[in-house]
N, C-alpha and C positions, 0 to 999 in steps of 0.2 A: 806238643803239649796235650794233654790229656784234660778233658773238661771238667775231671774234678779236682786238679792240680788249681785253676781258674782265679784269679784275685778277683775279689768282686766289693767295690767300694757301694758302702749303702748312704744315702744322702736324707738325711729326714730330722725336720725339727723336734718330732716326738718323743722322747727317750722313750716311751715304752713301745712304740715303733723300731726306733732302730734296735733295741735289745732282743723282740721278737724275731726278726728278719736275721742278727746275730747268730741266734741260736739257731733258726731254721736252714740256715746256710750251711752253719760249722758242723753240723748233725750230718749234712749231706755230702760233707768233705770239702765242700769250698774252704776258701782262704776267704775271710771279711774283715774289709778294714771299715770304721765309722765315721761320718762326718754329722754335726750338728745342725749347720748352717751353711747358706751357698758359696758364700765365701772361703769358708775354710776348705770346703769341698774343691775350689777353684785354685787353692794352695794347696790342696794334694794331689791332685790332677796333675801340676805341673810341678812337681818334686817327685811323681811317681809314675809308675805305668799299671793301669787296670785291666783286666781282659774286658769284664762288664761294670756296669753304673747301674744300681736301682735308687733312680731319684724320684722322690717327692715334687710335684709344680708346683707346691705353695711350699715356700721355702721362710723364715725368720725375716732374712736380708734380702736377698736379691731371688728371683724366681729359679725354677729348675731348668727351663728355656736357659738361659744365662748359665747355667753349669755346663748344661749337654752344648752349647757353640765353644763355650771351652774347652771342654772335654773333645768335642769333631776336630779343633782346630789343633791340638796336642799333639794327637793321634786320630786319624778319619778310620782305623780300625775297630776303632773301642765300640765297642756296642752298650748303649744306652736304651733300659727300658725306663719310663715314665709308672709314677703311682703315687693316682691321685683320688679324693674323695671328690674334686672339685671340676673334676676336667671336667671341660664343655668339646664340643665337636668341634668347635674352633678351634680350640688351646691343641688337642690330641690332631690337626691334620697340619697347624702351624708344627708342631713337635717333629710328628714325619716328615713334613718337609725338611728340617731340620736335620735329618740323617736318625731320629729316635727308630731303633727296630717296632718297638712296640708300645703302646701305654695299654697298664690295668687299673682297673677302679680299685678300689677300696670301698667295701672290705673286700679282700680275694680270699678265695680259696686257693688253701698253702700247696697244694699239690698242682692245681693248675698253674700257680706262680713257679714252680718249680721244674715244672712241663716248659712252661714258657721260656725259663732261664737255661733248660737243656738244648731245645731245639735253639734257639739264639748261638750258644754258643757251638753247638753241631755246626750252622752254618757260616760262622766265621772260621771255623775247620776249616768246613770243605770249600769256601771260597779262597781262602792260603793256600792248602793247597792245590787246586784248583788257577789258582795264578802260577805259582811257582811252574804246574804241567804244562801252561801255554806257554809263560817264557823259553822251559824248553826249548819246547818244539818251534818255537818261533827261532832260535838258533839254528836247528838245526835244517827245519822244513822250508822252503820259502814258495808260499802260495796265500801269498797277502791278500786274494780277496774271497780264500774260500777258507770257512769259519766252524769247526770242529774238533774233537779230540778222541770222538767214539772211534774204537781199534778198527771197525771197519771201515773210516773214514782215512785213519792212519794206514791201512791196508791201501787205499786207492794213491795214497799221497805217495808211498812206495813203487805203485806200479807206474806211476808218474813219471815220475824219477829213472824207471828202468828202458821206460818205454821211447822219451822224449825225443833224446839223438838217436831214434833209429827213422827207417824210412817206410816202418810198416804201415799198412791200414791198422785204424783203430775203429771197435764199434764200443758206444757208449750206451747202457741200456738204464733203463728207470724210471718210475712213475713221472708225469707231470710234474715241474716245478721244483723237481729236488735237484738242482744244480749243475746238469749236463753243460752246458754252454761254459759255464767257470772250469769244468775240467779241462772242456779241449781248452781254453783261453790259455791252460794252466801248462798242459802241452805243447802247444806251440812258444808261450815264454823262455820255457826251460830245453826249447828246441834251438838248430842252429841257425833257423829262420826266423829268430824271435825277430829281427831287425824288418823284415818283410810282409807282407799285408796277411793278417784273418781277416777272410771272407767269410761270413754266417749265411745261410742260406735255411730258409723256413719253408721244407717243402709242403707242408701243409698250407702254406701262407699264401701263395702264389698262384693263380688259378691254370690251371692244365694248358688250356691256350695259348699262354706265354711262358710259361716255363722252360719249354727247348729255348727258344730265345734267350732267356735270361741265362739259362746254365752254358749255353755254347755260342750265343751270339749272332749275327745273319748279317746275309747280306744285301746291298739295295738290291728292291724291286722282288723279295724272299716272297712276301706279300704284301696285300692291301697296306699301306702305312708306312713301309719300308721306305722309308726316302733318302734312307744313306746305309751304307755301312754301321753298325754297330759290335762292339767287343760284348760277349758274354762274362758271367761271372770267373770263370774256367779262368779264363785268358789271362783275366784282370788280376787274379790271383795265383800269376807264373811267378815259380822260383816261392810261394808262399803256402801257407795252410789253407785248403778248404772245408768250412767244416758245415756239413748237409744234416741239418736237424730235423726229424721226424722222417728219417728216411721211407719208413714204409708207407706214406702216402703218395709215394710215385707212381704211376701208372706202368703197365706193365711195357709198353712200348720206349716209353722214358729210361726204361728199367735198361733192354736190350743196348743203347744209347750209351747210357751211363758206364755199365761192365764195360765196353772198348774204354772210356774213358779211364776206369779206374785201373784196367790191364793193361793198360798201349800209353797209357799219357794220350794218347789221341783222338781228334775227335771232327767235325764236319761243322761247320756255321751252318743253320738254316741257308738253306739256297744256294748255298756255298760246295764247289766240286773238289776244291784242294784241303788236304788235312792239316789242323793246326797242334801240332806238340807242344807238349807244358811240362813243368817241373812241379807237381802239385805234390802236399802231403793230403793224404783225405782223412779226416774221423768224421763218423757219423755216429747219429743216437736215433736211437727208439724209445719210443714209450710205449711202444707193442712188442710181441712174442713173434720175433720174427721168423722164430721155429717157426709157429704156430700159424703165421705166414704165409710160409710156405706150404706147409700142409693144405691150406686151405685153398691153393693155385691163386695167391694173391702177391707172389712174391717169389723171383725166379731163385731157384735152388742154387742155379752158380753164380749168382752175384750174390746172393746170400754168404758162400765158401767163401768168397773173395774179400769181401767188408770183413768179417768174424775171423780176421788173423789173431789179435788178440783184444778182447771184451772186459771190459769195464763195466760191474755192475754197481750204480749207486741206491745204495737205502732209500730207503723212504724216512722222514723224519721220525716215524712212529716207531721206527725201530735204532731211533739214535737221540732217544729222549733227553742222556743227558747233555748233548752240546744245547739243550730246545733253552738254558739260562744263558749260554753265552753267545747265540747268535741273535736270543731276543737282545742282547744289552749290545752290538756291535749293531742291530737297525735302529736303538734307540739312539744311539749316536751317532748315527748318520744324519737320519733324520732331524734330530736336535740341530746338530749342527747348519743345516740345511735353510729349518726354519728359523732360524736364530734364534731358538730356546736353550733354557741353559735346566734341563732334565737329567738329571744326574742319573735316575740307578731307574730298576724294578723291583717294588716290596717282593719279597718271600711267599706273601700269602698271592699275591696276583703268578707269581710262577709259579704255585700249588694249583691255580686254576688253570692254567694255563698247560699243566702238565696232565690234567685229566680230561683234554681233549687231544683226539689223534691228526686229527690236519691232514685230510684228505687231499687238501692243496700243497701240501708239504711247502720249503721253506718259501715258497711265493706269497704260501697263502700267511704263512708267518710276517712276512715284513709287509705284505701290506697289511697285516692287523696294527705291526708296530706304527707304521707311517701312518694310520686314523687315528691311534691312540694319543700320538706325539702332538698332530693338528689340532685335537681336539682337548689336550690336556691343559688342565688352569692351573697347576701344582709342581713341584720342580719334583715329583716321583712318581711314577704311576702306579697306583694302587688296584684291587680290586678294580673298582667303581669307573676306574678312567680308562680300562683295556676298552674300547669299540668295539664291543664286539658283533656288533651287527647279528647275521643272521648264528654267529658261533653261541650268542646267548638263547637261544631256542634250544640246540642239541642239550647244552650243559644244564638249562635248568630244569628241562623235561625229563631229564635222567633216558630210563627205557621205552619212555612214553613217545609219539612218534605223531602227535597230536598236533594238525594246523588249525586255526580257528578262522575260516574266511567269515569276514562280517557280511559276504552278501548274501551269506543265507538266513538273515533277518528277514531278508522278505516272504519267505518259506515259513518265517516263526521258530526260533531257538527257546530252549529250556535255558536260562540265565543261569538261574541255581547250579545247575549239574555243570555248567560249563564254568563257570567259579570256583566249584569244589575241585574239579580236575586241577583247574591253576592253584588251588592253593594246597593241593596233597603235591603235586608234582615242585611245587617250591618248600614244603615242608621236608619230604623224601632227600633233594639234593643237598638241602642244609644240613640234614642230620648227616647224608655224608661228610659232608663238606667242614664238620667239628666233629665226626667220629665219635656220634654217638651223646657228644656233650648239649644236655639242652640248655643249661645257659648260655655256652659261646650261641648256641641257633637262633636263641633265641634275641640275644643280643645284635648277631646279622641280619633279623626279620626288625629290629625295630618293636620287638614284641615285648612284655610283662610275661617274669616268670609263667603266673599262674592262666596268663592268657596263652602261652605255649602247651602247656598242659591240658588246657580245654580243647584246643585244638587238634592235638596228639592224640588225644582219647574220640574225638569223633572220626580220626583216622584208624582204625583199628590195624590197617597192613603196614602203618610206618610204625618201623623199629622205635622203641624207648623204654626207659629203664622209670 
């Protein structure tokens, strides 16, 4: 369907309201059907199917609230904007909660209502199709707990698949956070060993001391402490997958250790003079350039050769923006579920924000934003206002400004004024991104009066406005 194919029912007591909004739709190619009153509007709802609803909250009969639960419960696709003279902050977050995309006051401006009723319908597009692309793939793909659709996530999902049943080394590479551990999880599932132990192993994790030990195991009396026999990880994970994360913080003796282990299956317990053989698959991951590793003589050249049969590299989330709506809404319902909230979705505009930050923690640092948001949310939707975002609200309202404000330097004596004006150009600059330019939507995000926006704007001479 094309958005200007679109049925769009207008719900408003005003006949010279709904003739206006009539004419302004049908001008624009829309299809407008009218409704006078809530009631009637509640009997065409369900005699009919709309793409969009622009309801009025003060309705003759019954409220607009009471249209849009009819209209969600019809169809939970219909998209419902609110427009009101009367809205209060209550009415317009009960509404959103409600499933409403949006409320506008009245009076509006017809081109930003028009803007509004474009982008609404763009996104009930592209979230159709958008489901239909995961259904897909969920036929066809099966790696149920790793969540994406960007081609080069579908690239790794392939080498998955090619890689599984074999018996090679794998090396995993990729920033921090961005979901190494779910790939091998995802290899050894769709391996012949899925029925047999992954063992994870965090060589970072584990202090140097103990590491021979944990990786290969000892025997009594190896040393101080030793009071028995013990199995290492190795051992523990025969006949299964071992997968050795943050490979290159091994030392370089561990390293020598390790190559027999991963060339021979074989390998020595601490203290131990007989060899013990294993049936291991190994992948490992880096979040270093183990090239660059080795160049640096931190990292032996032929265990390097040996791990790097074939490499897996995973994005970082900044270059796979678009799964960043469907894996925030898969931690939103995890987490919901978890806490016993019943949080249905994330507004549009909170994934507008949410997409003009790059997530240096990549998807870790995403779901634990989601899992504060979730804890901390009093609304069955998270909006703007309810993301947590801890310290990610500093980057995004400072825009290019890089400015920390420690209050201990009061005691040294601070310029209030100049440290004021900073915060309020740096929150004035991110808003006008953040409505493109539009001073009323900015102005309306700051809680501001037009002409107080203006005063403003003008003591800012470098922020853009028209």
């Amino acid at each position: 369907m094309k958005n200007k194919d679109a049925h769009i029912l207008i719900v408003d007591d005003e006949l010279s309201m709904r003739e206006l909004l009539d004419v302004m739709l049908t001008r624009n190619g829309y299809r407008a059907s009218l409704a006078g009153h809530g009631k009637q509007a509640v009997s065409m709802v369900a005699e009919a199917r709309y793409d969009l609803l622009l309801c009025d909250i003060r309705l003759g009969d019954i409220t607009g609230l009471d249209v849009l639960k009819a209209a969600k419960k019809k169809d939970p696709a219909t998209v419902v904007i609110m427009i009101s003279a009367y809205a209060t902050t209550e009415t317009a977050v009960e509404a959103m909660n409600l499933g409403a995309y949006d409320y506008v006051p009245k009076p509006f401006d017809k081109d930003e209502l028009l803007a509004t009723i474009a982008k609404a319908l763009d996104v009930k597009t592209i979230e159709h199709e958008k489901k239909a692309l995961e259904d897909e793939i969920k036929k066809t793909i099966h790696f149920e707990k790793i969540v994406g659709n960007h081609p080069k996530m579908q690239h790794i999902y392939r080498m998955v698949e090619q890689v599984a049943g074999t018996r090679t080394n794998i090396l995993i590479t990729g920033e921090s956070g961005t979901g190494k551990e779910l790939i091998a999880q995802a290899i050894h599932d769709q391996s012949d060993r899925r029925d047999k132990l992954f063992v994870t192993i965090n060589c970072g994790g584990i202090p140097e001391t103990l590491m021979e030990s944990e990786l290969f195991g000892h025997k009594k009396g190896a040393f101080t402490g030793a009071s028995q026999d013990k199995k290492g990880l190795f051992e523990e994970g025969d006949q299964g997958t071992v997968f050795l994360d943050e490979i290159g913080e091994l030392s370089l003796p561990l390293q020598v250790k390790l190559l027999r282990a991963v060339q021979e299956k074989v390998f020595k317990p601490v203290g131990g003079n007989a060899d013990v053989t294993v049936d291991i698959r190994f992948i490992l991951a880096s979040n270093k350039s183990l090239e660059e590793e080795v160049i640096a003589g931190r990292f032996r050249e032929d265990l390097f050769y040996r791990l790097n049969v074939i490499e897996l590299k995973v994005p970082p989330l900044r270059e796979r923006k678009t799964d960043l709506h469907a894996l925030s809404q898969h931690f939103l319902d995890k987490y919901s579920r978890e806490m016993g909230k019943e949080i249905a979705k994330i507004s549009s505009y909170a994934i507008d924000l949410l997409n003009k930050y790059d997530f240096p923690g990549n998807v870790r640092e995403l779901e634990n934003l989601m899992e504060r948001s979730v804890a901390l949310s009093t609304t069955n939707i998270i909006l703007p206002d309810s993301l947590a975002m801890a310290t990610h609200k500093r980057r995004w309202v400072e825009g290019t400004q890089d400015e920390r404000f420690d209050l201990e330097e009061v005691v040294h004596g601070v310029d209030l004024n100049q440290i004021l004006q900073k915060i309020e150009k740096a929150y004035l600059k991110k808003t006008m991104e953040y409505a493109d330019g539009n001073k009323k939507k900015a102005a309306k995000l700051l809680g501001l009066g037009y002409r107080s926006m203006w005063h403003r704007l003008d003591k800012l001479s470098d922020v853009q406005h028209e």
